[in-house]
VMD Tcl script that draws the C-alpha trace (Angstrom):
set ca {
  {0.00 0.00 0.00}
  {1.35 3.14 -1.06}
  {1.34 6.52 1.15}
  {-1.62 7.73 -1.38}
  {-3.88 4.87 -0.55}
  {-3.26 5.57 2.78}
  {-4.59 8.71 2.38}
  {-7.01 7.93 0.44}
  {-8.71 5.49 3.30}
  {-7.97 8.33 6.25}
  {-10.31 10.12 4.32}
  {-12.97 7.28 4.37}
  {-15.51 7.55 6.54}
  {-16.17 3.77 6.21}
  {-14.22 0.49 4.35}
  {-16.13 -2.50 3.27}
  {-13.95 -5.21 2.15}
  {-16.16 -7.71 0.46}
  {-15.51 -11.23 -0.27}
  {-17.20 -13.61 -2.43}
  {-18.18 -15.62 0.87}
  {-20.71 -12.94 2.49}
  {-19.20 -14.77 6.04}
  {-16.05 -12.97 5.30}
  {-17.51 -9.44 4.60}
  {-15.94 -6.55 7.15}
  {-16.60 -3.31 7.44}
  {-14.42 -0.52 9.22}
  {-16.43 2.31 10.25}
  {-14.91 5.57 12.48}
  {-15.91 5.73 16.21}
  {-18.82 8.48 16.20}
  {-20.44 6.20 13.13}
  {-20.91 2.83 15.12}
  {-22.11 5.08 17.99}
  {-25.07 5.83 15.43}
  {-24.98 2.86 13.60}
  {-28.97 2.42 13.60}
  {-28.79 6.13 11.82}
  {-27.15 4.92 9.27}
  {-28.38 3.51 5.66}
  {-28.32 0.33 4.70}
  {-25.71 -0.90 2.12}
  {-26.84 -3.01 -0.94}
  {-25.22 -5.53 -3.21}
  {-25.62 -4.71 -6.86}
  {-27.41 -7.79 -7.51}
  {-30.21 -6.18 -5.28}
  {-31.40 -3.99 -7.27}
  {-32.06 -3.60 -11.10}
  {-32.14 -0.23 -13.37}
  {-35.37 -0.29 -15.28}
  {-35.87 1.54 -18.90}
  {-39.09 3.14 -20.36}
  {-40.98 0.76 -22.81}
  {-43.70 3.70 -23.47}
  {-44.09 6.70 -22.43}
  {-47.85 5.63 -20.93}
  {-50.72 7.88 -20.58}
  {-52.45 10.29 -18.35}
  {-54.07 7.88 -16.62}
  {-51.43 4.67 -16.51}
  {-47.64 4.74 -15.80}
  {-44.89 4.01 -18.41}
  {-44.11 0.22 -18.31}
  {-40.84 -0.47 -17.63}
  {-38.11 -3.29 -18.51}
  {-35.81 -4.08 -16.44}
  {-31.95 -3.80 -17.92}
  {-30.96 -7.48 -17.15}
  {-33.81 -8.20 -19.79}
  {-33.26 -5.87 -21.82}
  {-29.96 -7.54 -21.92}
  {-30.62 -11.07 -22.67}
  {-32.83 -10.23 -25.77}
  {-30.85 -11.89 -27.71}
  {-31.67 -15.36 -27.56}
  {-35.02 -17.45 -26.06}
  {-32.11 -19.28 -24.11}
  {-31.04 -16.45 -22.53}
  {-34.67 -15.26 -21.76}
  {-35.26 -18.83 -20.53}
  {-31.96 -18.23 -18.37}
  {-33.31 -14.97 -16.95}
  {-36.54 -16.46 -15.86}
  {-35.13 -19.40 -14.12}
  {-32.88 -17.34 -12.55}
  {-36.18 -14.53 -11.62}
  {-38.24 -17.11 -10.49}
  {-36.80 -20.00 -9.33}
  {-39.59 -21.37 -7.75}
  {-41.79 -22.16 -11.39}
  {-41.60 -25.29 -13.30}
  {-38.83 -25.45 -16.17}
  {-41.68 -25.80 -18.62}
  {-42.83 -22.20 -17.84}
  {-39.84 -20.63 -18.59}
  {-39.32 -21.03 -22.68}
  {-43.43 -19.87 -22.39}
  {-42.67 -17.02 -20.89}
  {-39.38 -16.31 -23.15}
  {-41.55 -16.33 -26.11}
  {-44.18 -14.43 -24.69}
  {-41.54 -11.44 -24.10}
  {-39.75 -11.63 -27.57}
  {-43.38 -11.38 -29.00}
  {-42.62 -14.64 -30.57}
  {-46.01 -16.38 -29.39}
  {-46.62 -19.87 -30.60}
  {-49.89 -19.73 -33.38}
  {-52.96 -22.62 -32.88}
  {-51.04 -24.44 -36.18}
  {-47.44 -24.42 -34.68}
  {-49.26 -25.76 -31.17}
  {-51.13 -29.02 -33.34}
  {-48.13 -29.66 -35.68}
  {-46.23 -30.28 -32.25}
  {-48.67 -32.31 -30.80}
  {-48.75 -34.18 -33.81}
  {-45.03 -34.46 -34.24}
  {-44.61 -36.07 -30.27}
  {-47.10 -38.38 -30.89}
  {-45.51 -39.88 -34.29}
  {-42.41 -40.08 -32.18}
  {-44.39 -41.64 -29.17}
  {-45.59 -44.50 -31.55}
  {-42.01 -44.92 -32.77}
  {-40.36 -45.17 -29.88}
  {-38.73 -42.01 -29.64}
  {-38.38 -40.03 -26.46}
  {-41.29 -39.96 -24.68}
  {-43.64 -36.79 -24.13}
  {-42.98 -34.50 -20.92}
  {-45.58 -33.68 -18.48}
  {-47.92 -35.84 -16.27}
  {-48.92 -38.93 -16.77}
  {-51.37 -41.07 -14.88}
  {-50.11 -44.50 -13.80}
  {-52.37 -47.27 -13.58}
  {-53.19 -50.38 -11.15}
  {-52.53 -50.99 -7.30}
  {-51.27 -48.40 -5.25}
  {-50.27 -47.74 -1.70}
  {-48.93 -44.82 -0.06}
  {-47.85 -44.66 3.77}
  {-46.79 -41.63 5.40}
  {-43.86 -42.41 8.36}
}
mol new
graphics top color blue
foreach p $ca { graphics top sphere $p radius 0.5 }
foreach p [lrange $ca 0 end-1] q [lrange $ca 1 end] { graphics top cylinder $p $q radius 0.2 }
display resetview
């Protein structure tokens, strides 16, 4: 450390030294500060928050909508949409998540596309190709105990 970072942190009125282990984060904060440390704001991460840009400019009665830049970002492909939604919502199905990508890149599946898939897993069903996803209902005797 050279004598101009030194000076640089007496200046400081605070240091956070953050690690990618949030166990491991410190902060160094003057004297009169941690004496009003419930005063003070709180400090986010960047992955907190997200900047958001205009998509309209909306109307008197209804705000602009607005898209948030990590979107507006992975545009480029339905994977990375997909990507972006699994990582949003974690919590939804996989099967939602190339839905949704469509539905944002205004590339909506038509009524043909939908039938000429249907059509195309159940050729492959009958030939022994992969099988469809989604539920299916088992049949015969059953039991289920709960411990």
């Amino acid at each position: 450390m050279n004598n101009q970072d030194r000076a640089d942190l007496k200046k400081c009125r605070n240091v956070l030294i953050q690690s990618n282990d949030p166990r491991f984060n410190f902060s160094f904060s003057k004297e009169e500060d941690i004496k009003q440390f419930d005063k003070l704001p709180d400090i986010l991460h960047l992955n907190a928050y997200d900047y958001s840009f205009k998509k309209d400019e909306g109307t008197d009665n209804t705000l602009p909508n607005l898209t948030p830049y990590s979107l507006l970002a992975s545009t480029q492909s339905l994977e990375d949409m997909e990507e972006w939604y699994r990582q949003k919502f974690p919590n939804l199905p996989d099967e939602f998540m190339g839905i949704m990508a469509r539905y944002s890149c205004g590339q909506n599946l038509t009524k043909k596309e939908i039938k000429n898939g249907i059509k195309k897993y159940k050729k492959k069903a009958k030939q022994g190709g992969e099988p469809m996803v989604g539920l299916s209902v088992a049949k015969g005797d059953f039991s289920v105990s709960f411990d």
